[in-house]
C-alpha positions in Angstrom: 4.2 12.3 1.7 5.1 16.1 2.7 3.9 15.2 6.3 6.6 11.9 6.0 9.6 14.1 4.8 8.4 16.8 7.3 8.5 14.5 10.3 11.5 12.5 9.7 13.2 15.6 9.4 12.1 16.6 12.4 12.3 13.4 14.4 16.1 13.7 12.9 17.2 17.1 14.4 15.0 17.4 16.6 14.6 14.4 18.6 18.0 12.3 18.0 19.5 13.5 21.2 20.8 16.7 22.3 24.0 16.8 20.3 23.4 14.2 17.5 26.5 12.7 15.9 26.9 13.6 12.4 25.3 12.2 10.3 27.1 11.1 6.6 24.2 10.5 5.1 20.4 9.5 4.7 19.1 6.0 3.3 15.5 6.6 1.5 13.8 3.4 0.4 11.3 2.6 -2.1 9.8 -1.2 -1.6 7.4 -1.3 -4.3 3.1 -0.6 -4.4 4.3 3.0 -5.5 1.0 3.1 -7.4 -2.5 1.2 -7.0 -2.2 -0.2 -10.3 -5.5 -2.2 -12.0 -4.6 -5.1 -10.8 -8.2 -5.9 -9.7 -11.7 -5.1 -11.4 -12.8 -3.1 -7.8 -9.4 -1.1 -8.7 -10.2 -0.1 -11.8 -13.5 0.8 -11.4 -12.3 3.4 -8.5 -8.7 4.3 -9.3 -8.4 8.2 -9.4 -7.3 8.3 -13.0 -5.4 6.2 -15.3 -1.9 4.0 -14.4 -0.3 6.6 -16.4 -1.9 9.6 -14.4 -0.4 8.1 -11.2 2.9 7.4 -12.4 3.3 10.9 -13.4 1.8 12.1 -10.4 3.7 9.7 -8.0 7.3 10.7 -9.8 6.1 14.5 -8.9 5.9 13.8 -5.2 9.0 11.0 -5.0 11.2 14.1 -7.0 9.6 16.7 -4.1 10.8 14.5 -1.4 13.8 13.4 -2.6 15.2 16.9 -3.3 14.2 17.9 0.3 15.9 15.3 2.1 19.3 16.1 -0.4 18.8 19.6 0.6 18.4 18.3 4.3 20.7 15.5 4.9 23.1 16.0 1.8 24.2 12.4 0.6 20.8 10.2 -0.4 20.9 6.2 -0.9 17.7 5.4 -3.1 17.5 1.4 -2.8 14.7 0.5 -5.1 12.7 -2.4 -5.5 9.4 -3.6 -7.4 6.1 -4.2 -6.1 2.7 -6.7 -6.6 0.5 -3.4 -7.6 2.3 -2.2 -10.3 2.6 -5.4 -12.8 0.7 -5.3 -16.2 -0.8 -8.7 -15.8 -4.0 -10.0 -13.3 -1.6 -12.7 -11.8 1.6 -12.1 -10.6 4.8 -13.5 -12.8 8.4 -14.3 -12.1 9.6 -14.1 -15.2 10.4 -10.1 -16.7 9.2 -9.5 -12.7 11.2 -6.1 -12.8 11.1 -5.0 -16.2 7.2 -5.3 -17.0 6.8 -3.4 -13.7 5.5 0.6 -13.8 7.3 1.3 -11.1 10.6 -0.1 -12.8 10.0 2.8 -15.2 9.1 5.6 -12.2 12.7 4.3 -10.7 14.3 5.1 -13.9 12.7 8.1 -14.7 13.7 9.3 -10.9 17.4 8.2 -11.6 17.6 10.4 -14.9 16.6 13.3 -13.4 18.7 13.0 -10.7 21.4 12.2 -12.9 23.3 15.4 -12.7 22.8 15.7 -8.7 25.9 14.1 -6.9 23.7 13.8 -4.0 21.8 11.2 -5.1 22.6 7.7 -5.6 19.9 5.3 -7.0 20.4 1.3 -6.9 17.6 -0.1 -9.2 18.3 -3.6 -9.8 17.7 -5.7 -12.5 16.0 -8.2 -9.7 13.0 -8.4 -7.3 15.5 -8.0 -4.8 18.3 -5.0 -4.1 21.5 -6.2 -1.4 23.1 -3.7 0.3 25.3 -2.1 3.3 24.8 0.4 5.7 28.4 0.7 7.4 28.9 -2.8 7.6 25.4 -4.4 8.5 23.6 -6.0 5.2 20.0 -5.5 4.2 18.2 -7.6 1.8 15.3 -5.6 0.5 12.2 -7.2 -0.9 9.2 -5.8 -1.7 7.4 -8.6 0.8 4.8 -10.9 -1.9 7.6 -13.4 -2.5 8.4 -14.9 0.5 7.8 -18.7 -0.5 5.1 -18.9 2.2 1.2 -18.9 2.2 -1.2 -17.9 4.7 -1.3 -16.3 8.1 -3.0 -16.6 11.0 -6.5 -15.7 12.7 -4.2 -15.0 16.2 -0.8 -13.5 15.3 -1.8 -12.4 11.5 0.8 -12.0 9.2 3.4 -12.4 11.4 4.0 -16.4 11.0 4.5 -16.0 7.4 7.0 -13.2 8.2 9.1 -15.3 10.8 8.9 -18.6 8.0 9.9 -15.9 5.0 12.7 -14.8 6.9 14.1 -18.0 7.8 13.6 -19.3 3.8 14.9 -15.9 2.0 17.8 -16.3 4.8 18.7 -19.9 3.7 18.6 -19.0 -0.2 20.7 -15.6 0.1 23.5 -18.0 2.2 23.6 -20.0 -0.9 24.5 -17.2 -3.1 27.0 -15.7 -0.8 24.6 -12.5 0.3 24.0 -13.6 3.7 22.3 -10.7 5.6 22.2 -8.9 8.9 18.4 -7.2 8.4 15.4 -8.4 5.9 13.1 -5.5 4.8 10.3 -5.4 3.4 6.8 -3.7 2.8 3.4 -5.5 1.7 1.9 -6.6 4.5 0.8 -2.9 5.2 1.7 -3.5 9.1 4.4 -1.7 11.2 7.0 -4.5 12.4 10.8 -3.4 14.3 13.6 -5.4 13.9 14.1 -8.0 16.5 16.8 -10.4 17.9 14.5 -13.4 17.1 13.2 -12.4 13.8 15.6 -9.6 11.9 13.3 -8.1 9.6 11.5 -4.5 9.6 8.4 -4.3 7.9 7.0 -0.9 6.3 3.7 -0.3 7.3 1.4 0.9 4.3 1.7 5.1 4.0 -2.4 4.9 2.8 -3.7 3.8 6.0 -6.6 1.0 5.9 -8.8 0.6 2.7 -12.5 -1.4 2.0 -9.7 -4.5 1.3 -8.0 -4.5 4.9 -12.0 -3.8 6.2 -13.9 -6.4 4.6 -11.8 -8.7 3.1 -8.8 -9.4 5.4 -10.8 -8.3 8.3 -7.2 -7.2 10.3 -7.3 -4.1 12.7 -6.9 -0.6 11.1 -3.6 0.9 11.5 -2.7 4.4 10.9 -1.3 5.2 8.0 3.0 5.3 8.5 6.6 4.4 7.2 8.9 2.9 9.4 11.8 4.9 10.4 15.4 3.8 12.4 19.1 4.7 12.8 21.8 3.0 11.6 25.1 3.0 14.3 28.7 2.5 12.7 29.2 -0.7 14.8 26.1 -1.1 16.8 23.8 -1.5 13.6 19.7 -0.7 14.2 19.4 1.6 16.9 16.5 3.6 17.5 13.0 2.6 15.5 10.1 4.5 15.3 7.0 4.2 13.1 6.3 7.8 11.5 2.6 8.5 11.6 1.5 10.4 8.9 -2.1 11.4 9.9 -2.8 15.6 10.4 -1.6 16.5 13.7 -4.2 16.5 16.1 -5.4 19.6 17.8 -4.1 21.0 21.2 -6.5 20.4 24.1 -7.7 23.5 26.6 -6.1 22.0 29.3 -4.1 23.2 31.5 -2.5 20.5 33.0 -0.6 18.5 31.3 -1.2 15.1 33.0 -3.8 13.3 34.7 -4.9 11.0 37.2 -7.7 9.6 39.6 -6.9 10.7 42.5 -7.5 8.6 45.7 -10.2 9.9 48.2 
């Protein structure tokens, strides 16, 4: 986490452009799976430490972070929304969805003690899903585990239940008057940009692969990362980028600085 608030501070200031406009503000999301949980015996058996010991220690890091990019970028927009990991029961529930979640509590506990700190502005709804505007394009953010589809594919993996998702959530938040410009989401612990046929950004997973991703769902290990973008006042999602998280790697004894084979 202190190499993610690093990095998009420095990807920021330092490569947004020679003279970067100014910047009113930054938007710093929390989709849910803030904790393992013990949602599974394998979990349970291997979790370092209790539910409780990684609440408290996951509120510690979130209230690190979240100070930094105040101190950084001055105004902060904390959208929050539940995950699938952090329910009290084996099998996921719609009903009391938010309220019997941990991370429900961690968003609350983060709110209070922001409470006196102007700079901070917390929207924890009292739903699975949190509506909301960047100048004028609107995101819907879900945590990802509710789409209303099943399954994937052996050939273009999770992205088929993506694309349906998208198209369903988009139909239902018509209904309701929150049509929206940009889906987001998380759980699928895969890195996908917004584009023109499918408007949705996925969060890759910040843990990297685990013995689940190996064994069970068999799909190609991805570094661990958080997706990253800018928001234009009338041109929307700009520039994405997918923040890798891993220790920088090592400079090489080389004195060039690019190579080639060279024809004989």
């Amino acid at each position: 986490m202190k190499r993610l608030v690093n990095s998009t501070i420095d990807l920021a200031r330092n490569f947004a452009g020679k003279n970067p406009a100014p910047c009113p503000g930054v938007v710093v999301i929390l989709g849910g799976d803030m904790i393992t949980g013990a949602i599974h015996d394998d979990l349970r058996e291997t979790n370092d430490g209790s539910v409780m010991q990684a609440m408290l220690e996951v509120e510690e890091c979130l209230i690190a972070g979240l100070t930094q990019m105040a101190d950084e970028f001055g105004q902060v927009f904390v959208p929050c929304v539940v995950g699938n990991h952090g329910r009290g029961t084996l099998k996921p529930r719609a009903k009391n969805r938010v309220h019997d979640a941990l991370e429900w509590n961690i968003y609350c506990h983060l709110e209070r003690y922001f409470r006196g700190d102007t700079r901070l502005l917390f929207h924890v709804p009292i739903e699975a899903d949190a509506f909301f505007k960047v100048f004028d394009h609107r995101f819907l953010l879900t945590h990802g585990d509710s789409l209303g589809v099943k399954g994937g594919d052996g050939l273009i993996g999770a992205l088929g239940p993506i694309a349906r998702g998208t198209l369903k959530i988009g139909k239902q938040a018509a209904r309701i008057g929150r049509d929206f410009d940009t889906l987001l989401m998380g759980h699928w612990h895969s890195y996908m940009p917004r584009g023109e046929l499918c408007p949705v950004i996925v969060n890759p997973s910040l843990i990297g692969p685990s013995e689940y991703s190996h064994l069970i769902l068999r799909v190609p290990p991805g570094a661990p990362s958080q997706a990253l973008w800018w928001q234009h006042p009338t041109r929307g999602v700009t520039a994405q980028r997918q923040v890798t998280v891993e220790p920088p790697s090592k400079p090489t004894d080389r004195e060039d600085w690019v190579s080639f084979q060279r024809r004989v």
